[in-house]
N, C-alpha and C positions, 0 to 999 in steps of 0.2 A: 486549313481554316480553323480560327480557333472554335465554331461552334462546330463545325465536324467531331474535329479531337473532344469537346466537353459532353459529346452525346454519353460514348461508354462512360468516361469517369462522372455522369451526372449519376447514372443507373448503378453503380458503383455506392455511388455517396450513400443511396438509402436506405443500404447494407440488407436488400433483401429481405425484410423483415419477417415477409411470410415463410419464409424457409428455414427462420429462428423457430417460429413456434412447431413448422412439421417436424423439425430437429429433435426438439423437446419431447414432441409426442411418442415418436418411435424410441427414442430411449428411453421413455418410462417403460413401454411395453417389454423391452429389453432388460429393463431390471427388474421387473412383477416377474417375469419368469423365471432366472435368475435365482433370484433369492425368497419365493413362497414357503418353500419347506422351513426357512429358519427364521421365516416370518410366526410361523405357526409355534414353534418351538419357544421364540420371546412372547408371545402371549400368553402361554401357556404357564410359564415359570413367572411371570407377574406377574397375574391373578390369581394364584395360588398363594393362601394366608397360611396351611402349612409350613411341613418341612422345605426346604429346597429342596427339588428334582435336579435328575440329572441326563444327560442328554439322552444315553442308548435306550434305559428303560423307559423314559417318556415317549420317543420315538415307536418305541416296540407298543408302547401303550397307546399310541394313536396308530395306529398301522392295525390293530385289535379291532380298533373301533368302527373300521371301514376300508379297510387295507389300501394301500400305496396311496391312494387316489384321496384319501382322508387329511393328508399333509398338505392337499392343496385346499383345502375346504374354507372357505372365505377369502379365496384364492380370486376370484370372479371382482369381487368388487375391488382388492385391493391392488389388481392390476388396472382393472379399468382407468379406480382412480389414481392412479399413477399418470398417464397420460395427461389429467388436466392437471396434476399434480409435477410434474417436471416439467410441463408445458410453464407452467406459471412461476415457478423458482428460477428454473434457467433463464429462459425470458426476462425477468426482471432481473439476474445478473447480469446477462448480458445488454441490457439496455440502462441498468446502473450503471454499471460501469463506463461506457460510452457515455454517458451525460457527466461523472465526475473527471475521466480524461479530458471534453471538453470544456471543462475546467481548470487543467492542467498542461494545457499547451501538449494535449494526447500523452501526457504520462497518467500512470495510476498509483498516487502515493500509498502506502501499505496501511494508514488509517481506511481511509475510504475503499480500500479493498476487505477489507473488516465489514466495513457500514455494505457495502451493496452484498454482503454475504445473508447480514443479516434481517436487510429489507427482503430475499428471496423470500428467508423463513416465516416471515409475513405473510406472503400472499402463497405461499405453496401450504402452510395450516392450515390458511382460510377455505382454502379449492378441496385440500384435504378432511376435510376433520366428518365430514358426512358418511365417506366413502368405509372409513376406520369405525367408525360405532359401528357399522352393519356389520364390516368383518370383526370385530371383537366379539360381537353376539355371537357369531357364526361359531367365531374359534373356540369359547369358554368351554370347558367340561360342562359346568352345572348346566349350562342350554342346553345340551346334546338332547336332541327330539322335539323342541321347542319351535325351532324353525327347520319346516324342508329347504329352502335355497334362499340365494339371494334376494330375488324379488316378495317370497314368502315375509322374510324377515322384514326388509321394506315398508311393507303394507300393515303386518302387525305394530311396530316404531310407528310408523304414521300413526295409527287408528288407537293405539292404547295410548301413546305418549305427548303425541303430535310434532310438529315441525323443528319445534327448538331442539327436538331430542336429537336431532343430529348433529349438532353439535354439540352436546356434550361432550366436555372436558375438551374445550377447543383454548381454556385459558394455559392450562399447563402443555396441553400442544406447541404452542405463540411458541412458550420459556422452549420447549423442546428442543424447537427448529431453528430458532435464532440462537440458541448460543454453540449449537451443531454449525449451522451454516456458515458462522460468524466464522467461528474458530476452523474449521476446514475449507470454506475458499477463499479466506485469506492467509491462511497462512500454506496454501496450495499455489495462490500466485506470491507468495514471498520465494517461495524454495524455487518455483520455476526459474522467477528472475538469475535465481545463484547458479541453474544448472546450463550449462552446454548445449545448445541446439542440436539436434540429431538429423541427419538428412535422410534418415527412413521413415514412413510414416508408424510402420510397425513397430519399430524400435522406439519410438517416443510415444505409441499406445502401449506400450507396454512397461516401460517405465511409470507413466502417468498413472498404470494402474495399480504397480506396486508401491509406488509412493504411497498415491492416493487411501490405498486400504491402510498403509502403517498412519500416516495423517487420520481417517477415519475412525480407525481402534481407541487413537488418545483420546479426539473430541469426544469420542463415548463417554470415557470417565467423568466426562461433567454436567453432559443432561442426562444421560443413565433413570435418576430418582425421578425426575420430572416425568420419563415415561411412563416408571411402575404408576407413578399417581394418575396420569391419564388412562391409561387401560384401565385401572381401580376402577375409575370416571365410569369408562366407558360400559363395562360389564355388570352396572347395577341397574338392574330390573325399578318401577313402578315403587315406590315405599321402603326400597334400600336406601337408606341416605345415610350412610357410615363416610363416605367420603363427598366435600360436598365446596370445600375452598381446598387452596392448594397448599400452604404454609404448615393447617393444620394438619391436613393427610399428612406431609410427607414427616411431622411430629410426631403422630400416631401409630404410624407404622414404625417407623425405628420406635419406639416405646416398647410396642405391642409386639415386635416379630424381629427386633435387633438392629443396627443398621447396616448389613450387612442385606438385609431384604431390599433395601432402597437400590440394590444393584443386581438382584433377581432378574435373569434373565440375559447377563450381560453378555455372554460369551455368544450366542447365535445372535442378541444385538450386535455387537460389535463386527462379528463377520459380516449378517448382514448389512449395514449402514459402510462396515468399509468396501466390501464386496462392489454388493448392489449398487452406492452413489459409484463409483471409481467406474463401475461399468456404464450407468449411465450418462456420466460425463464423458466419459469416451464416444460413445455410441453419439453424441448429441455434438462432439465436437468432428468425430468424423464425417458424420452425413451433412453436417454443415459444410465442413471444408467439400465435398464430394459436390454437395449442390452449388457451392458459388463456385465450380471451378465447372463445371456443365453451366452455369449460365455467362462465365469469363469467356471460354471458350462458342458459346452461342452468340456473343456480343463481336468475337475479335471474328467469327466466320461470315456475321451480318455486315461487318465495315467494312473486309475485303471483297463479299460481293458487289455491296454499294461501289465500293472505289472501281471496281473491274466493269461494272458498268458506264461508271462515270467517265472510263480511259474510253470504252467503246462508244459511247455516247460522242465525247468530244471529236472521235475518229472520222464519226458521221458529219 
């Protein structure tokens, strides 16, 4: 009967929705942890007006300051926010994109795989940009003793600066994330389209993930600056206002410190942002597939009990 058969492909059609977003959330948590320690290291190297650092002795110099456990320090929020943060990026990829294929008779032209890259970095800043002031406070040298933890930090942000303050530097964030996202999920499903389907799931996570990270590294070279300026953003205290729009930051510091500072940081950015997205794109594409294929399977066990009834029903 045809409403028989359209019961599973109804429950099909609404592609699970809620199980985009638990997707989402457990790969964030899969990349906070992940990539903390070289999260701490790109902070560290753009907010310093200094010389450039370098990685062993910074390392060794935060390992001083609080041993091992020190590299994860702002570690709390920025995993946290990773969760409503890759909840809200993927999510909106994967829910652009399905609105532009239904546009395209289900294909997804390599424009609008650009554009729904770039809408993520929209809404994953916005989700973002609260979570990242707290941990930039956390991570700065000059704060070290200023705040005991995360929620300390929190409360002083509230009470001294108020509510806006967390979002500080959420415009150069925006520049950040969108021309990262643009430039790495679109040109992530271009290459796909070119490669060979794999019939292992492992072998095509693990491909994805070395693609991914060399795709990730490039996209760095181009919002790179845009970060230093927002961490800049991020790490001034109450009557600091040396950095305050973004055009002329990123002016002032190549003046001021070379431009070769506007990429401060790059090499543990780069691992991280290739790393960490590449894992959590996997993580979030796995447990996807994992869950519709437990409730595929829940669906096609619920028809043949119906039908096995139906044969014994009739028998009566």
């Amino acid at each position: 009967m045809p409403g028989s058969a359209s019961t599973p492909t109804s429950t099909n059609s609404s592609d699970n929705s809620q199980y985009v977003f638990l997707a989402g959330a457990i790969s964030g948590v899969a990349e906070g942890v992940t990539i903390q320690p070289l999260e701490m290291l790109k902070t560290r190297f753009q907010i310093n007006q200094g010389a450039h650092l370098r990685i062993i002795p910074t390392v060794k110099e935060i390992i001083a300051e609080g041993g091992v456990r020190q590299l994860y320090r702002g570690g709390a929020p920025e995993i946290l926010g990773l969760i409503p943060r890759a909840t809200a990026a993927l999510s909106t990829l994967e829910f652009s994109r399905r609105l532009f294929r239904s546009w395209h008779d289900g294909q997804l032209p390599a424009p609008y795989a650009y554009l729904s890259g770039a809408l993520c970095g929209v809404t994953e800043g916005v989700v973002f940009a609260p979570f990242q002031v707290i941990k930039v406070r956390l991570m700065a040298k000059e704060h070290l003793g200023r705040y005991a933890n995360s929620m300390h930090c929190l409360q002083q942000v509230l009470q001294q600066e108020g509510p806006s303050a967390l979002f500080i530097g959420l415009v150069p964030t925006l520049y950040r994330n969108c021309i990262w996202n643009c430039l790495y999920y679109g040109t992530m499903h271009r290459i796909e389209q070119q490669l060979p389907a794999l019939d292992s799931h492992a072998a095509a996570a693990a491909r994805q993930l070395a693609v991914g990270t060399a795709v990730g590294m490039a996209a760095t070279c181009l919002n790179a600056p845009f970060d230093v300026v927002k961490s800049r953003f991020q790490s001034q205290l109450p009557g600091q206002g040396k950095y305050r729009r973004v055009v002329p930051s990123l002016l002032a510091i190549g003046r001021e410190e070379g431009l070769a500072a506007l990429y401060k940081g790059f090499v543990p950015k780069a691992l991280r942002l290739g790393i960490g997205q590449s894992v959590g794109l996997v993580m979030f594409e796995q447990v996807r597939l994992v869950m519709f294929e437990q409730v595929r399977r829940a669906l096609h066990g619920a028809g043949r009990t119906g039908e096995s009834w139906g044969c014994r029903h009739a028998r009566v």
